[in-house]
C-alpha positions as CSV (number, residue, x, y, z in Angstrom):
1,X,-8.9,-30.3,27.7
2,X,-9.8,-26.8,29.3
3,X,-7.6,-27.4,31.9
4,X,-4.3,-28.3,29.4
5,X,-5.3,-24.9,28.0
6,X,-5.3,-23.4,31.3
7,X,-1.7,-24.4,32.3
8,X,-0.6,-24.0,28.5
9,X,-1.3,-20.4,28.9
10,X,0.2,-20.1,32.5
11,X,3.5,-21.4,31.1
12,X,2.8,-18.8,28.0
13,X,2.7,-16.1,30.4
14,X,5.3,-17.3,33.0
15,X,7.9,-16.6,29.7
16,X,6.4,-13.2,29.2
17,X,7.4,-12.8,32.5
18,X,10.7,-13.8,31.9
19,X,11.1,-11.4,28.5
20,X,9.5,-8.7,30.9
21,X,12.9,-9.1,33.5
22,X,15.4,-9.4,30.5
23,X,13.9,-6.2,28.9
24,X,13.8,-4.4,33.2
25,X,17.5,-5.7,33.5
26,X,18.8,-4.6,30.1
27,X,17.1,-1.0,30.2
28,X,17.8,-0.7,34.0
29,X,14.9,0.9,35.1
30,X,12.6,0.2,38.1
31,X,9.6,-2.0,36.9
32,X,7.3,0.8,37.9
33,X,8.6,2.4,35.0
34,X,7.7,0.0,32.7
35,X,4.5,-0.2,31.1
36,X,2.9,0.1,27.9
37,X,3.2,3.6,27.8
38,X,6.5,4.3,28.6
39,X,8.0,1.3,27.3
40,X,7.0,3.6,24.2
41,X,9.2,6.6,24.9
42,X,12.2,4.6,25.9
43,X,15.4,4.2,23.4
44,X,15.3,0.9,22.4
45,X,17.7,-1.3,22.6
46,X,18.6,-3.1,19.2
47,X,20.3,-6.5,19.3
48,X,20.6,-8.9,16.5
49,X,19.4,-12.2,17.5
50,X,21.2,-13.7,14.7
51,X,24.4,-13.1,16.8
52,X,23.1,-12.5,20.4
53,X,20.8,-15.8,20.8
54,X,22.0,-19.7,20.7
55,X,20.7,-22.0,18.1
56,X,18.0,-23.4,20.3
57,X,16.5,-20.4,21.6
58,X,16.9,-18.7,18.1
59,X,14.6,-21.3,16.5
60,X,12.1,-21.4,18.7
61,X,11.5,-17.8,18.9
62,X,12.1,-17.5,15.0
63,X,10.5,-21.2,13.6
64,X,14.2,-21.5,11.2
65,X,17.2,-21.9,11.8
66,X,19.8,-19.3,11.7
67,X,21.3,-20.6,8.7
68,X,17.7,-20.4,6.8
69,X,17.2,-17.4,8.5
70,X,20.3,-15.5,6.8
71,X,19.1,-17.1,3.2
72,X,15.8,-15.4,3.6
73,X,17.4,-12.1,4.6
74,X,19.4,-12.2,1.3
75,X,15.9,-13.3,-0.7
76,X,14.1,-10.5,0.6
77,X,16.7,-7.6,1.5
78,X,16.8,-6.0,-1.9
79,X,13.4,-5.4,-2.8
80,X,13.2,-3.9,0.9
81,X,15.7,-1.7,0.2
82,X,14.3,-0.1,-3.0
83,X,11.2,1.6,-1.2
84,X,12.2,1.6,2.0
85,X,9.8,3.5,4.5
86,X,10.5,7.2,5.5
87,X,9.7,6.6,9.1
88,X,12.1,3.7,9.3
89,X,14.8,5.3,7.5
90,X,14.4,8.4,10.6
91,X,14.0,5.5,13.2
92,X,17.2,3.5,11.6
93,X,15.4,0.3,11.6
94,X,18.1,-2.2,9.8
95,X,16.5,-4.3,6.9
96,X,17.6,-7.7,8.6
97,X,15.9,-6.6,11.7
98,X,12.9,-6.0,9.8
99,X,12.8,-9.2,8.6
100,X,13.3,-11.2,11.7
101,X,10.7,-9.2,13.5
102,X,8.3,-9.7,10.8
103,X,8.9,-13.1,11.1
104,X,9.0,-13.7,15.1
105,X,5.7,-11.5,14.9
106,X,3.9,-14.1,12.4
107,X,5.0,-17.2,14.7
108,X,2.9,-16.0,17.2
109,X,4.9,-17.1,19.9
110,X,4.4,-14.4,22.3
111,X,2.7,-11.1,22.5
112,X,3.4,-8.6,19.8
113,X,4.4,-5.3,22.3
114,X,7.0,-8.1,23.7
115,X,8.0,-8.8,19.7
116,X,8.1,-5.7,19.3
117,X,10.2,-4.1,22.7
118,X,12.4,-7.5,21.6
119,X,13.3,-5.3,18.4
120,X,13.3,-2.0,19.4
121,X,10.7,-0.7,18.1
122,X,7.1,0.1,18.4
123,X,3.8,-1.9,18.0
124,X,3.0,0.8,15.3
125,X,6.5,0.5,13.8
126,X,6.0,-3.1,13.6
127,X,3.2,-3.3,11.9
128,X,4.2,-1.3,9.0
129,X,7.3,-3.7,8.7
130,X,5.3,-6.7,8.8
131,X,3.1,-5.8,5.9
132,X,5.6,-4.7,4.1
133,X,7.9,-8.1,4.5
134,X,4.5,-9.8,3.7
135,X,4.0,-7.3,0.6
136,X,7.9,-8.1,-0.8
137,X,7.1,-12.0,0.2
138,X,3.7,-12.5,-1.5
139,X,5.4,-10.5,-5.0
140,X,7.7,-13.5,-5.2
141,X,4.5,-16.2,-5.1
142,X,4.8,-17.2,-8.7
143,X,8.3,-18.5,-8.2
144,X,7.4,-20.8,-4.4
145,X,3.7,-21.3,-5.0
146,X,2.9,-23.0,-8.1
147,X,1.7,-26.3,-9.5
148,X,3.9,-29.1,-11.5
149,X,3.8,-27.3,-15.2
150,X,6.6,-29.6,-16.6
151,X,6.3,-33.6,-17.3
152,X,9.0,-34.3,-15.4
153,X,7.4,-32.2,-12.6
154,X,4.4,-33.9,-12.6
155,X,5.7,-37.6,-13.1
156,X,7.8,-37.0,-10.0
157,X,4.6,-35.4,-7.8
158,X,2.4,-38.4,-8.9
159,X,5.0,-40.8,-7.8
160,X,5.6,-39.0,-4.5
161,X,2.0,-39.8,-3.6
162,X,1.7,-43.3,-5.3
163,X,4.4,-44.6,-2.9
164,X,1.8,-43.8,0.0
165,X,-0.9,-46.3,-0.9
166,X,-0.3,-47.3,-4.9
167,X,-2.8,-44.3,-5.8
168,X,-1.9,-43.7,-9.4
169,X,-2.5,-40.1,-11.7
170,X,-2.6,-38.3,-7.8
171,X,-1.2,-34.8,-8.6
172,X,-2.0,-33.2,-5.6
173,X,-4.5,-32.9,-1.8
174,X,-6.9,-30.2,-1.2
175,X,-7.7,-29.4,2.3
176,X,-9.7,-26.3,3.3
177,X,-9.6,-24.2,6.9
178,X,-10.6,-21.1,7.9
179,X,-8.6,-17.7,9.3
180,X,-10.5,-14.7,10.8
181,X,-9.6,-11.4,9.9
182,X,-10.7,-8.1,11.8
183,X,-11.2,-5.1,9.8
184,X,-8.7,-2.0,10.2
185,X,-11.4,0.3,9.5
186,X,-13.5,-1.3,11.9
187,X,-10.9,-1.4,14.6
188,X,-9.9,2.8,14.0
189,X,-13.6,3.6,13.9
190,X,-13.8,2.1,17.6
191,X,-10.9,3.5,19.1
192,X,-11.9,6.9,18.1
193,X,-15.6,6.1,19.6
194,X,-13.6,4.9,22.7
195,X,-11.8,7.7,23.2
196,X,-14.7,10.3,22.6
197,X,-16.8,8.1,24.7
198,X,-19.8,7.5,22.2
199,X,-20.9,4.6,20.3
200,X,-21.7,3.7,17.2
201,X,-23.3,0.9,14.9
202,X,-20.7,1.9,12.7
203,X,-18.0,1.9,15.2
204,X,-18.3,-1.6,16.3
205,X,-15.4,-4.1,15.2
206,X,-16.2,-6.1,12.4
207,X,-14.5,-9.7,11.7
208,X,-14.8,-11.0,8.5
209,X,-14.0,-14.9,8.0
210,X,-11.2,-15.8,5.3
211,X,-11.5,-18.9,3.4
212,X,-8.9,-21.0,2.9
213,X,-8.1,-23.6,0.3
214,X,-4.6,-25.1,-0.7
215,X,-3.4,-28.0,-2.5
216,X,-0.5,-29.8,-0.9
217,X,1.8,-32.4,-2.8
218,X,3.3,-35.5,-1.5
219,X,6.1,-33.3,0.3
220,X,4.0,-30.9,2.2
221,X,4.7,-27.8,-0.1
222,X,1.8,-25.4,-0.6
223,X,1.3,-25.7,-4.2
224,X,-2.1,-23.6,-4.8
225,X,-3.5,-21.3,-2.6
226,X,-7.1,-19.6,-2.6
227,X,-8.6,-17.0,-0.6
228,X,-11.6,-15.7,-0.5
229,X,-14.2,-13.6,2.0
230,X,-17.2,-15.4,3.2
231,X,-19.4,-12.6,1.4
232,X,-18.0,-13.8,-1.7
233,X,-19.8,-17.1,-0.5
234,X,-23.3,-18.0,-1.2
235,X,-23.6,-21.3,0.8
236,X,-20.5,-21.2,2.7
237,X,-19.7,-24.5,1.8
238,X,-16.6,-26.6,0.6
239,X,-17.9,-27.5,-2.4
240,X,-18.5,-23.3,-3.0
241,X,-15.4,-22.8,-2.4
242,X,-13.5,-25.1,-4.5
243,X,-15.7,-24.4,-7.3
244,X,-14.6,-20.8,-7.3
245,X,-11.0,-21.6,-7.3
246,X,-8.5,-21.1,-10.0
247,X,-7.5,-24.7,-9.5
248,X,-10.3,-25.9,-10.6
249,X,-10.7,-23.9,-14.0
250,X,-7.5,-24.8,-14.5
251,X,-8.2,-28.9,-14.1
252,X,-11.4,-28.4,-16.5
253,X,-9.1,-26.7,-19.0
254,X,-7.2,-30.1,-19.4
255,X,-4.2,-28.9,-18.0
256,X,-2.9,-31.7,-15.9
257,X,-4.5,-34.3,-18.9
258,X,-6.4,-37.0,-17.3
259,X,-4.8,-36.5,-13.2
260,X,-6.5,-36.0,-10.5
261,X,-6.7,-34.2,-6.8
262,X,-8.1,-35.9,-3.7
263,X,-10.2,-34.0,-1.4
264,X,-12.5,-34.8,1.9
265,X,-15.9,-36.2,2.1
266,X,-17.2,-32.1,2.3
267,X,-16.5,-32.0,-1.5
268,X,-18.3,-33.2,-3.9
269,X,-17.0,-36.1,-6.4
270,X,-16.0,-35.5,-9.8
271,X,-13.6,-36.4,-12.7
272,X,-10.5,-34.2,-11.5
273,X,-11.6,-34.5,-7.9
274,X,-11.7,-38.0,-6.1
275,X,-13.8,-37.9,-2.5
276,X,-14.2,-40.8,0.2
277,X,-17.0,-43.1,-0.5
278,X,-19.7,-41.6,2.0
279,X,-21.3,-45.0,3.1
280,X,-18.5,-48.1,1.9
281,X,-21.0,-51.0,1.3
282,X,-18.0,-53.5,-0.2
283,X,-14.4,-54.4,0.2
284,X,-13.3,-52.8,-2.8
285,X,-15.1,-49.5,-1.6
286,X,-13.0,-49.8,1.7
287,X,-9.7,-50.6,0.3
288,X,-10.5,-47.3,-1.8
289,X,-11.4,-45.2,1.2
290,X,-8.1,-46.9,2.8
291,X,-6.1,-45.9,0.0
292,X,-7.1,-42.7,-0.4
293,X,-7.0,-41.5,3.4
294,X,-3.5,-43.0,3.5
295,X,-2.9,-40.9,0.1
296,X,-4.5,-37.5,1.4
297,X,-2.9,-37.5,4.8
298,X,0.3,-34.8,3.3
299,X,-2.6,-32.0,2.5
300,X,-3.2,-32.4,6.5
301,X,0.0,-32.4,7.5
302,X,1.0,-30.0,5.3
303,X,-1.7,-27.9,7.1
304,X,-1.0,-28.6,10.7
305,X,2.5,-27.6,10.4
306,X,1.7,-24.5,8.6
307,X,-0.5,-23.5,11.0
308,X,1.6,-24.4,13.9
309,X,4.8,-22.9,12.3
310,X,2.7,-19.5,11.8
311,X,0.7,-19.2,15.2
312,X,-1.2,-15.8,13.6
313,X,-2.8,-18.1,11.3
314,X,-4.8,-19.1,14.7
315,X,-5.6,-16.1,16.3
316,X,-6.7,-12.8,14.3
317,X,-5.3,-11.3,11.5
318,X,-5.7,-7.4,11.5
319,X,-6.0,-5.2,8.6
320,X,-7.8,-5.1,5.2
321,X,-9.0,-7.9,3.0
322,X,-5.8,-7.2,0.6
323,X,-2.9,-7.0,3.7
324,X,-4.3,-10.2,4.6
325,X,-3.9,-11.8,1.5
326,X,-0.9,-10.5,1.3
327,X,0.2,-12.1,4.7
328,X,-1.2,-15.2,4.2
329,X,0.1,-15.8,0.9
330,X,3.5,-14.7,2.4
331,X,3.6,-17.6,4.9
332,X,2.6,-20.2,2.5
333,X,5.6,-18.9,0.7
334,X,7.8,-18.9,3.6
335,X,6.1,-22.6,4.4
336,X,7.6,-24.2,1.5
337,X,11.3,-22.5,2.0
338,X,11.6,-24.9,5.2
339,X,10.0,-27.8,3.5
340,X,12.3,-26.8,0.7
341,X,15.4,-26.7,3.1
342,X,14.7,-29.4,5.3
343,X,14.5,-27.3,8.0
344,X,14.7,-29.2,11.2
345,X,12.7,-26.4,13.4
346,X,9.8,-27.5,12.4
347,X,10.7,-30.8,14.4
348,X,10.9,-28.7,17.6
349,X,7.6,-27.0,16.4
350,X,5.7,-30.5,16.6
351,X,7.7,-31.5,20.1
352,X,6.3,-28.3,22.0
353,X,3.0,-28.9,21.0
């Protein structure tokens, strides 16, 4: 396995070495001119990739096709455009360019100084523009991100998941993963202790673990999605978790009258929640364990291919607690536009895995 890992990240950086020559052979200066920091002071060059890249390449750097692409540039565009950043209007940063960078930058595909020389612009200008996308995204939640409130809404989901293994009243899977977040206070406090040459308790990084729990349907849409810190955790457990969740409330309220979620054998059983059988002892307790991994296997799909659409959602996330909520909730949102769409890069996602 290490040594898959080992060529995976020599073929990683063998592209970066290729985006390195395109950017040298487009700028036309001598490759001892180009590093980090002047790479900085250069004038960018700013190419639409919409127009300039072929579908293939376009949808593996971007994770849509162009065709999504352009519908998610309309979405967003306007509520960009109403508080639009001072030191983008001076830099001339063009909304759509904004979005696809915020959106190459979350796919995690390459390194973000290559994301960001791929835009023209800087690491610091990208970062603004990221969580701002992610802030305009994570607004529009209520309308992407939402459970079956309708009866024709919830008929349909139950039937979606009854076709799987005859698992009747199933309204939706709950699966639960983890994303780590490092501090932005913590990561300023160091740099200036790095720079002045000193340390501090204080000044050491601090990563803070983000808890993650979302309830697919039969499609693979994200229909619930709760985050929390691990301080806000006692145990640090999956039960913990799901018992803190709005979901919950919600199922112990009555509103989804008498259906039920399936979860993994970390949660405990109960009346809205069905769990594996721990030790099966008869047939009719392995049929049901049968039936319901068959039934629950969308809520880990639906997860793989979020994650793998996203790459950022398995590395670090950097910023505060609220940014990367933000974020997070922005990609779920962004996750169920493909689903919604059919988009076929997430095909090509799966096939260079």
């Amino acid at each position: 396995m290490e040594d898959i890992k080992l060529v995976q990240r020599f073929l990683n950086d063998m592209q970066h070495i290729k985006d390195f020559e395109h950017f040298k052979n487009a700028t036309g200066l001598p490759s001892k001119q180009i590093n980090a920091i002047e790479i900085n002071k250069v004038k960018r060059r700013r190419f639409n990739p919409l127009d300039e890249m072929n579908e293939i390449e376009f949808r593996k750097k971007y994770r849509y096709t162009k065709e999504n692409m352009r519908r998610i540039i309309e979405i967003v565009r306007d509520d960009l455009e109403v508080d639009y950043f001072e030191s983008m209007k001076r830099n001339q940063v063009p909304i759509d360019l904004q979005i696809l960078s915020a959106i190459r930058f979350f796919g995690g595909t390459e390194h973000p100084q290559l994301t960001a020389m791929a835009h023209g612009v800087t690491l610091h200008t990208l970062a603004k523009i990221t969580r701002r996308v992610a802030s305009v995204l994570s607004s529009k939640a209520s309308s992407y991100i939402r459970m079956p409130t309708t009866l024709s809404e919830k008929e349909r989901m139950m039937r979606s998941f009854q076709a799987l293994s005859n698992m009747p009243q199933v309204i939706g899977a709950l699966v639960q993963t983890t994303v780590h977040l490092q501090l932005e206070s913590s990561r300023a406090q160091a740099n200036r202790s790095a720079y002045s040459g000193t340390e501090s308790e204080s000044s050491v990084p601090t990563e803070e673990l983000l808890h993650l729990q979302l309830v697919s349907d039969g499609e693979f849409k994200i229909r619930d999605l709760d985050i929390h810190l691990s301080e806000e955790l006692d145990l640090n457990n999956a039960s913990e978790l799901f018992s803190l969740s709005r979901i919950k409330e919600r199922f112990e309220q009555n509103e989804f009258r008498g259906r039920i979620l399936l979860g993994n054998d970390s949660l405990s059983c109960s009346n809205s929640l069905f769990t594996p059988v721990q030790h099966p002892k008869t047939k009719s307790e392995e049929l049901y364990n049968h039936a319901h991994a068959l039934t629950f296997a969308p809520a880990i799909k639906c997860l793989n291919i979020w994650m793998r659409r996203f790459g950022i959602l398995d590395s670090e996330l950097l910023g505060t607690f609220g940014s990367a909520k933000q974020t997070i909730t922005a990609l779920a949102l962004l996750h169920n536009m493909a689903m919604e769409w059919n988009d076929p890069s997430i095909v090509s996602v799966f096939r260079c895995r």
